[in-house]
N, C-alpha and C positions, 0 to 999 in steps of 0.2 A: 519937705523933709529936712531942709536944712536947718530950718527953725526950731529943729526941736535940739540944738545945740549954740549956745553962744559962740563967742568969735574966741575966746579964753581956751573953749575948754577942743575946738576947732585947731586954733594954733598948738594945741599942747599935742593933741594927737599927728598933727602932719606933723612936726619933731621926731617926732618916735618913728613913724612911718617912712619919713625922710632916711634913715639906717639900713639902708637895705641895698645888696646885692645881688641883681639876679641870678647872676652865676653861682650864687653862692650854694652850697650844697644845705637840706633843707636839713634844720635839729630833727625832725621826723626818722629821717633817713637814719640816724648816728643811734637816736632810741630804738629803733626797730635791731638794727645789726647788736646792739650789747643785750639786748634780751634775747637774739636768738643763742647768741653766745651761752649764754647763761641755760638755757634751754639743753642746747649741745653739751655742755660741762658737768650738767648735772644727769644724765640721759643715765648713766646706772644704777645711780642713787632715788630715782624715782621709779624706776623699772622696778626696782628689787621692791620699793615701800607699792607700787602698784601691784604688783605679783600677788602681795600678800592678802590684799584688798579685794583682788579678783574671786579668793578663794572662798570670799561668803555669802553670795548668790551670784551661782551661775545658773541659766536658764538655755535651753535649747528656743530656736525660731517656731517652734510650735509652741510653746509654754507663755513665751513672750506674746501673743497673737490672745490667747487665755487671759493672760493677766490684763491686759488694754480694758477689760470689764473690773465696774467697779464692786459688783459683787465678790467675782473671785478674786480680786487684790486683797478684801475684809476677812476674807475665807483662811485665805492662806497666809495673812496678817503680813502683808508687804507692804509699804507706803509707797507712792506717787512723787518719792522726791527729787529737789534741785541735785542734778550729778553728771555724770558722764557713764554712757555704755563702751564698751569694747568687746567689740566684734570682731570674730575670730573666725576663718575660716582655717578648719581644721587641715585640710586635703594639701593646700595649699600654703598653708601657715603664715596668713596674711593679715593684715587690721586694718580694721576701722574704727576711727574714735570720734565720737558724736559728745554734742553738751544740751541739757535740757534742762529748764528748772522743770519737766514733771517728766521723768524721762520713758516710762512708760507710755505716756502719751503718743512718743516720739519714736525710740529705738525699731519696734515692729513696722516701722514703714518702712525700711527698708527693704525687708523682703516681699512688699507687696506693691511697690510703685516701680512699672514699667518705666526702663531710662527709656524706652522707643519714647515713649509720649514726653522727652525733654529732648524734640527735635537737637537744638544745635547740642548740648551734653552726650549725645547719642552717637552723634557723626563724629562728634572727635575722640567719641570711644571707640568707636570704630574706626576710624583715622590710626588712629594713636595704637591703638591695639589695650585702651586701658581696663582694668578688671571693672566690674561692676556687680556688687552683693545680689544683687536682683535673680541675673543670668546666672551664676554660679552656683546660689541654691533652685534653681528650680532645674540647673542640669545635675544634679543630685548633692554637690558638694555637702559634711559634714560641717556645721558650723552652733559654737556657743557663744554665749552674752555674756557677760557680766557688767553688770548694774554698780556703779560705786559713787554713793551718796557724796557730796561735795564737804559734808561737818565731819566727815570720817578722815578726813585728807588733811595732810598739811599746808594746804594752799588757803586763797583769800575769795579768789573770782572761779567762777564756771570758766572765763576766757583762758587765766593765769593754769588751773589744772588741765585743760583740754589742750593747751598749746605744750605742756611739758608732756603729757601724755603722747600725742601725736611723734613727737621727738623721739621719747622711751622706748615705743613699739617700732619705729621707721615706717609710718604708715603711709608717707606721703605718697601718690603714685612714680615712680615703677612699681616698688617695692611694697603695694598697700594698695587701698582703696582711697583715701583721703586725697583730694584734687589740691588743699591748701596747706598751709604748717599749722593754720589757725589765725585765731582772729587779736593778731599783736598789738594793734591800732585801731583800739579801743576808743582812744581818747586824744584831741592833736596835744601835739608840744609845740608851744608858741618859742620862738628864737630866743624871748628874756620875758626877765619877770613884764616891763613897761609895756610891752607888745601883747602880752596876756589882760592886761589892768584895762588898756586900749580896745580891748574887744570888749570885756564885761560891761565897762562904761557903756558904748555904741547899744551894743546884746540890752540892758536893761533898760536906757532910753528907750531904745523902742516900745516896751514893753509898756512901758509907762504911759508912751505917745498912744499904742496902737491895741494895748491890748494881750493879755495873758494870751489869746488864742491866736494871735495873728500870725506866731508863725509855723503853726502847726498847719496853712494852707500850702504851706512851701514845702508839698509833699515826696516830693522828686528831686534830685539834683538837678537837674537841668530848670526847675524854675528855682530852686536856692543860686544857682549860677547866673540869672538871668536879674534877679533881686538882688544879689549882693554887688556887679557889676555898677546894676542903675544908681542902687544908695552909696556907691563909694564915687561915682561920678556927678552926682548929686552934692555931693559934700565935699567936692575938688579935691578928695583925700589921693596922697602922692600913690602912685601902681604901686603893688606892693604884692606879688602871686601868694608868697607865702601867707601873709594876714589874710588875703582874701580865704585861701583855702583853711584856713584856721578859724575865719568868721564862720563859714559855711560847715564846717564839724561843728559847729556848736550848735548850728540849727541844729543839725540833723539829731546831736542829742538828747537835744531838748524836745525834741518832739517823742525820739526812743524812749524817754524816762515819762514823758508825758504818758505815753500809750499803756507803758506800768501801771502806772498810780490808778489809771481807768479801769485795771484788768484787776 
């Protein structure tokens, strides 16, 4: 493995890797806190642009169960698109906010997947005393959808709209059904640009070495942790937790965008 890097481009990287404090608090950390920020600040201004969005198809959990067929999607001339649902339990006046590129697909599961059968999600519902759509409607709770396509919105990403939505509505649990804020950490942020540059370098050797497919076998964290460990010990590159876990997001991307392009 080592060979697949000169001793130049070797020394250039433990420089850069050499930079490094463990204590140091992670740039990850600093990105995640000013977007929720940003999240928080804008929580009315997107509620109020949500509200309005809600208002042009709503669907009850029976209707949504109907449309999952693609005859009566064509029927009733509704598309299958990239968006976010909000789920409303009326009784209660609570939410959930889900993202899907086909969201139909997606949305009516929830009223039909038993949380019993997600043992541990279950116990700590029960633990917790947390709500769950599942049990709610089938003890009678009233509850509507609304379906809001992602080109209709002012946002960029499924992630960027479902995470300010989640905010807008306060869906997180107590106050919600949502277990997360949303998916903030998308993508890592390397501590500087050199420390970025240093991983793409490494990332495309590889590829070059081993193979477009090679690391789509590094299907799990625990073998992307078990590989990027061996190859940074292999190449005497200085410890370095933050690079490491910023190589190991790039697998893991690269295999998410791989599995795209296949679909």
């Amino acid at each position: 493995m080592i060979d697949m890097l000169t001793e130049d481009e070797l020394r250039w990287i433990e420089m850069i890797l050499e930079d490094h404090d463990p204590l140091e608090i992670s740039p990850s950390y600093y990105h995640k806190r000013k977007i929720e920020l940003e999240w928080l600040n804008n929580k009315g201004r997107v509620r109020k642009e949500l509200d309005e969005l809600r208002k042009k198809l709503k669907v009850t959990p029976q209707q949504l169960l109907e449309l999952k067929n693609d005859s009566a999607r064509r029927e009733q001339e509704i598309e299958n698109f990239p968006g976010i649902y909000i789920i409303h339990n009326c009784v209660k006046d609570i939410y959930y906010i889900g993202q899907s590129k086909r969201v139909l697909d997606r949305a009516y599961k929830h009223f039909v997947t038993n949380p019993e059968d997600m043992k541990g999600r279950y116990e700590l519902s029960v633990k917790c005393n947390l709500p769950e759509i599942y049990i709610d409607f089938n003890s009678g709770d009233k509850f509507i959808v609304s379906l809001i396509p992602l080109d209709n919105t002012s946002f960029s990403s499924l992630n960027e709209l479902e995470g300010y939505a989640i905010v807008a509505y306060d869906s997180v649990v107590p106050n919600g059904y949502n277990r997360v804020i949303g998916n903030i950490m998308d993508k890592h942020v390397f501590k500087n640009d050199d420390y970025e540059k240093a991983a793409n370098f490494i990332f495309e050797r590889i590829i070059e070495v081993k193979g477009e497919d090679f690391f789509l076998t590094l299907s799990n964290e625990r073998k992307r942790v078990v590989y990027t460990h061996k190859l940074f010990a292999e190449l005497r590159l200085p410890r370095n937790l933050h690079f490491s876990k910023g190589f190991r997001m790039m697998i893991k991307e690269y295999i998410k965008e791989n599995k795209k392009r296949k679909n």
